[in-house]
N, C-alpha and C positions, 0 to 999 in steps of 0.2 A: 576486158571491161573498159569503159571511158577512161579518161582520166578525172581525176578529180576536178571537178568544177569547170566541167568541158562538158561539151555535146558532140557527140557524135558525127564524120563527115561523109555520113553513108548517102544523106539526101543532098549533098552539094553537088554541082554540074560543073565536070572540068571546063574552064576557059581553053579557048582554041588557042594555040602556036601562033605567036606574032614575031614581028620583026624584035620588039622591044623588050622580050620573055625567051625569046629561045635560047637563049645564054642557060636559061634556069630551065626550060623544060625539053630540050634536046641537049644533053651536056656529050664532050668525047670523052674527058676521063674523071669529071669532079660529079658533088651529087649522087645520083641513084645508077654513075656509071662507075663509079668507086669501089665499087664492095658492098654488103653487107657483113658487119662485126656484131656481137654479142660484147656485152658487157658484165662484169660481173665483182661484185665489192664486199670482199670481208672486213671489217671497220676493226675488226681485233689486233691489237697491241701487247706486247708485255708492259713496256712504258712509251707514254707520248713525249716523244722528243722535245725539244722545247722550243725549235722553230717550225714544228708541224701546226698546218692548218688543215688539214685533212678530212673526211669524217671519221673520225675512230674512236676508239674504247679500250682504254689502259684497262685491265684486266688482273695483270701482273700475276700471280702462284693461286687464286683461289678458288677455294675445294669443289665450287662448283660450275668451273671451267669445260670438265666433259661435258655437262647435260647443256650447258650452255651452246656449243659448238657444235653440238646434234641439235639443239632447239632451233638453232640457225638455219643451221647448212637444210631442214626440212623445210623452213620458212624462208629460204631463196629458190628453191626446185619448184614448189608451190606458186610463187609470185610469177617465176619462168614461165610457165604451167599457163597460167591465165592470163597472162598478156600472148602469147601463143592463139591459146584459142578462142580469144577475144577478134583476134585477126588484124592486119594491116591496118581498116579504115580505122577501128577503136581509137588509133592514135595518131591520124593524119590532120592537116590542119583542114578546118572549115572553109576556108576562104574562094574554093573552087577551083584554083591553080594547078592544082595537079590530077595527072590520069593515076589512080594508088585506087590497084585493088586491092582484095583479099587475102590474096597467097602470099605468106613472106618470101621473101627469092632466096635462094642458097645462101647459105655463111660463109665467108671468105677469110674473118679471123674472130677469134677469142679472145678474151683480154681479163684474165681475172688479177686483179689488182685489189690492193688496200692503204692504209692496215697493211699487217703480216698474214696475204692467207695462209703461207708456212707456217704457221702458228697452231691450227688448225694437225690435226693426226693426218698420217698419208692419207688412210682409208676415205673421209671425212673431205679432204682437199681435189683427190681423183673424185670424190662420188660428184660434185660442183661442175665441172670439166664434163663430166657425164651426161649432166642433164640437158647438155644443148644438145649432144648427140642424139639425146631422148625425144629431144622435143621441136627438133629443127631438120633442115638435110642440111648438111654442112659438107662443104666442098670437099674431096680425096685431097686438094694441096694447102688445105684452110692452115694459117698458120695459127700457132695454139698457145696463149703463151702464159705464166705464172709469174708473178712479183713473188721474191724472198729475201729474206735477210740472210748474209751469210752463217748465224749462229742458229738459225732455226732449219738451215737446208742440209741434209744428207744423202747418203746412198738409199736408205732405203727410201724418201720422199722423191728422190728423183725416180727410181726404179717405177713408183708407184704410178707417176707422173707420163711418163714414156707408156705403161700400158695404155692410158686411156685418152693417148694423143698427140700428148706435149710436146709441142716443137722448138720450144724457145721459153729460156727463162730471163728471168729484165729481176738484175740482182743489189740491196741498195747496198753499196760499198762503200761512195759517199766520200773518203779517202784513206790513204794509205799513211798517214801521219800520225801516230799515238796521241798527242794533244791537240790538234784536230777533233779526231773524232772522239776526245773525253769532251772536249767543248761542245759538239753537237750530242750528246749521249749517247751515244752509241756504244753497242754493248758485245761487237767482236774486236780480236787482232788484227794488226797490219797483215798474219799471214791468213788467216783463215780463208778471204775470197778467194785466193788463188787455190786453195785447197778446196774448197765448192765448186771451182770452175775446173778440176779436174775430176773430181765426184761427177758433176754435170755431164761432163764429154764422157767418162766412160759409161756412164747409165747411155748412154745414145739420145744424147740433147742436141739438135742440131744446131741451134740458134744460141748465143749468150751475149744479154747486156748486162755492161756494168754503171750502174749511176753513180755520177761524181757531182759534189759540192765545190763548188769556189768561191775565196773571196771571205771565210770563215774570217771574224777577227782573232787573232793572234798567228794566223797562218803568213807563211812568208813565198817568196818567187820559188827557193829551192824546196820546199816542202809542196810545193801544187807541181813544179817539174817532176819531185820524185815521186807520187803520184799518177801523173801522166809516163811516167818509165813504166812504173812497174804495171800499168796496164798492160801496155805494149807487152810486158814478158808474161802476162798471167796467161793469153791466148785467147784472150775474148775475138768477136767478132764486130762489133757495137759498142757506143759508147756513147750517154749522155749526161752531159754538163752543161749544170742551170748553177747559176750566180744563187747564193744563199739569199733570198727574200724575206725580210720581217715582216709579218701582220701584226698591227695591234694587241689582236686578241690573246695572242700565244705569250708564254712564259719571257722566250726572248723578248717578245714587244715593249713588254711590263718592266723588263728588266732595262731597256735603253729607256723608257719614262722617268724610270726612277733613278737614269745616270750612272749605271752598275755594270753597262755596258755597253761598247763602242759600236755605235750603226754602221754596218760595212760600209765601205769607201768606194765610191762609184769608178774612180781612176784607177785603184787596185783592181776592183772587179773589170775594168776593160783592157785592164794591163794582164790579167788573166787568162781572161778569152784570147788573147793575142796568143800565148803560151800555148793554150792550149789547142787553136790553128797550127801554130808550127810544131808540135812534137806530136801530135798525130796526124797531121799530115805528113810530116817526113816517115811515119810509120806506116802508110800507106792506107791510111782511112778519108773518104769520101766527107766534104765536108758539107751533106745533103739537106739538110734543117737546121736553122739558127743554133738549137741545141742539142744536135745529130750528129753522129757520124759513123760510116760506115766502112767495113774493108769490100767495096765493092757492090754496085746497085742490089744485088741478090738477098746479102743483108741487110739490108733496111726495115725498118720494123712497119710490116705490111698496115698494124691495126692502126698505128699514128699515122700514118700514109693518109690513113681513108678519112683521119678526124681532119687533116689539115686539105685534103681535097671535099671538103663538108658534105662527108660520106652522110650515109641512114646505118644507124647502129641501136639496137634495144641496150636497156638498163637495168641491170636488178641489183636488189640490193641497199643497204643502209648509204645513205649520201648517192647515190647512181644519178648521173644524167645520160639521158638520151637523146636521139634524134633525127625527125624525120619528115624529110620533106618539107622542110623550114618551121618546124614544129619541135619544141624543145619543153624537155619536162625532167621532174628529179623527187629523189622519194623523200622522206622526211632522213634529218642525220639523225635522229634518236634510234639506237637498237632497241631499246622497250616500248618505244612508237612505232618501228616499224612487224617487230616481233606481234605484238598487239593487233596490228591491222590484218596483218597477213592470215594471223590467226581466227580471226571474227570474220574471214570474207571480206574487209576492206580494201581500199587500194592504199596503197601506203604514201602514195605520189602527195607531197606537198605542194606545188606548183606544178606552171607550166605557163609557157611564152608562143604566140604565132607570130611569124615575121612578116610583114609586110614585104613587097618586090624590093623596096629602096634600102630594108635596112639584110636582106638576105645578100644583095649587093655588096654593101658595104663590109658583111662578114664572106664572102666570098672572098674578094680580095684582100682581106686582113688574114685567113688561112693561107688562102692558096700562094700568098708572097713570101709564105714563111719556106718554102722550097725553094732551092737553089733552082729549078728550073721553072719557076715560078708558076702561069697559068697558060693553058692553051686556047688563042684565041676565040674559040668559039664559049668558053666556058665561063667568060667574064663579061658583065655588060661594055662594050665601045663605049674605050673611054673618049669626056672630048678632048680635039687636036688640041685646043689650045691650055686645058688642063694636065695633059699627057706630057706637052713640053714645058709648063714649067717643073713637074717633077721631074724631067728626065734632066732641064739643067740645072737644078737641084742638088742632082748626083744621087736621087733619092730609086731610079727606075730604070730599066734598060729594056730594051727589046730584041729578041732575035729568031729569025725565024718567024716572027710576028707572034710569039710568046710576049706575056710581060713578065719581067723578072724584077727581085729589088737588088742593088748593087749592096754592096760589104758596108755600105755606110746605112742604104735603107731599112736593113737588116736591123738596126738599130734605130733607127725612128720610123720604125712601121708604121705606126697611128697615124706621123705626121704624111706619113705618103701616102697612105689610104686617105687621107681629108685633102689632100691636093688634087687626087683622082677621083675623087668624089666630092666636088664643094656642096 
């Protein structure tokens, strides 16, 4: 079906390949040469942490949590379902730019994320994971992957997980510090991850991330070190670490307004990132995305691969964004809006965005610099010479290969290097 408050780009007539598009319409590895990924969003919570901005829905113990998470998980197979047989163009942009027929192309990774979808019963969780199988062709080596918490993940969720795919699970650990993680609420032990990441490996998960926090106030150098150790000894393969961020809207936000607590510290949080360069790097992980890293190209998380090479990826789901073909859209964050929609034949999609050539440029290179190997020439508009050298004496850009890459410091003022290469 369309999207919401969109028409259809069945009658648009692709523009031909030019000198000044073929960045965007013949790509080597970004774009619709990326992959296609699924996407998929369980919004359920036990508690909303207090620096989440998420879409989710604290839930917490009540009695009518089963019928709820069967009401769901029927009204995301369903949404699947009809954006599937809606086809391609339902959801390509109008504007005539692209050759996008009908057929979706094979799925190359899955990404069910939230929320806690381990919150969810195995049965319930596997059936979600199912339905792309159901409803798509999905590649023999598609990587498959599940978000969990480490108090809602076990042997028998992973077991359940492994039947119907699972290749990787991306797990929030967030830290290994007991006050730490009472200040972000969180509601496992320092040992439990390490005890999921062995549940994980023996169910036969091939893939494990762990998500870490830094930068927490009241956290110190030796508590984010010992952190970063005890990754290194849990056995993970993957690791990502993002700086604690305040939104407004969130408990924490409310709480620095009202002076009850300290806004993280921007030199802590880059005196951090530093730490966490060198003890996993000396641990032998790949430092491949600003907030990536891997033991070795192979683990790299394929699905974030293809968002930051600004892959075409479907959405389902409460809070879901998709996107395709410079064409972006996202469903309502209400679960009783979107429950509602889905239910009545509606679309649930509350918006959606077409990008003009200038501003898909500009998100081209705001992605694709977030990788250490930044972009392949042909996949970025030609920057000009005289734009290209002042970010490169800058220190903002590098080139090699005839790749553009951003150097350890662009890394940190992306925005500002994407508006130097793009005035």
């Amino acid at each position: 079906m369309p999207l919401a408050g969109s028409t259809s780009a069945s009658s648009s007539v692709p523009q031909p390949t030019t000198a000044a598009n073929r960045w965007w319409a013949d790509p080597v590895e970004s774009g619709s040469a990326a992959g296609f990924g699924v996407y998929l969003h369980v919004p359920f919570c036990h508690h909303r942490c207090g620096y989440c901005d998420f879409a989710t829905d604290a839930v917490g113990d009540r009695d009518d949590n089963e019928a709820l998470f069967a009401r769901y998980v029927s009204a995301l197979r369903v949404d699947l379902g009809r954006q599937v047989a809606a086809g391609r163009r339902a959801l390509a942009p109008t504007d005539g730019r692209d050759r996008t027929d009908d057929a979706w192309p094979t799925v190359t990774s899955i990404f069910l994320g939230g929320g806690t979808p381990t919150l969810l019963p195995p049965q319930l969780c596997a059936a979600v994971v199912r339905s792309v199988f159901d409803e798509l062709d999905v590649a023999a080596d598609a990587e498959v992957t599940v978000e969990c918490n480490p108090e809602t993940a076990g042997e028998a969720l992973f077991a359940a997980l492994v039947d119907v795919g699972v290749t990787r699970i991306s797990m929030g650990a967030q830290s290994f510090t007991p006050s730490v993680l009472a200040t972000l609420e969180r509601r496992h032990t320092r040992e439990r991850p390490v005890e999921a990441v062995r549940q994980a490996r023996a169910a036969g998960i091939g893939g494990i991330n762990l998500d870490l926090i830094f930068g927490t106030p009241g956290e110190t150098d030796d508590d984010w070190r010992d952190t970063l150790t005890s990754v290194l000894a849990a056995g993970t393969d993957h690791v990502s670490a993002y700086a604690l961020t305040i939104h407004d809207s969130t408990p924490f936000g409310r709480a620095i307004g009202r002076g009850v607590m300290r806004h993280p510290d921007d030199d802590v949080q880059a005196d951090r990132f530093a730490i966490a360069r060198e003890v996993l790097g000396g641990g032998g992980f790949e430092h491949y995305e600003v907030s990536n890293w891997a033991l070795g190209s192979g683990n790299r998380s394929r699905h974030n691969v293809l968002y930051w090479r600004h892959g075409d990826y479907l959405a389902v789901g409460v809070g879901a964004h998709g996107h395709l073909a410079g064409r972006r859209w996202w469903s309502t964050r209400s679960t009783s809006r979107y429950l509602d929609a889905v239910e009545s034949g509606r679309s649930p999609v509350a918006g959606s965005e077409e990008l003009d050539l200038d501003q898909r440029a500009h998100e081209r290179l705001l992605l694709g610099l977030r990788l250490r190997e930044g972009l392949h020439p042909a996949d970025a508009p030609p920057p000009d010479p005289m734009a290209l050298e002042d970010a490169m004496d800058a220190g903002l850009v590098t080139t090699a290969c005839g790749r553009l890459q951003c150097t350890e410091d662009g890394w940190f003022l992306l925005d500002e290097a994407v508006s130097r290469l793009l005035p």
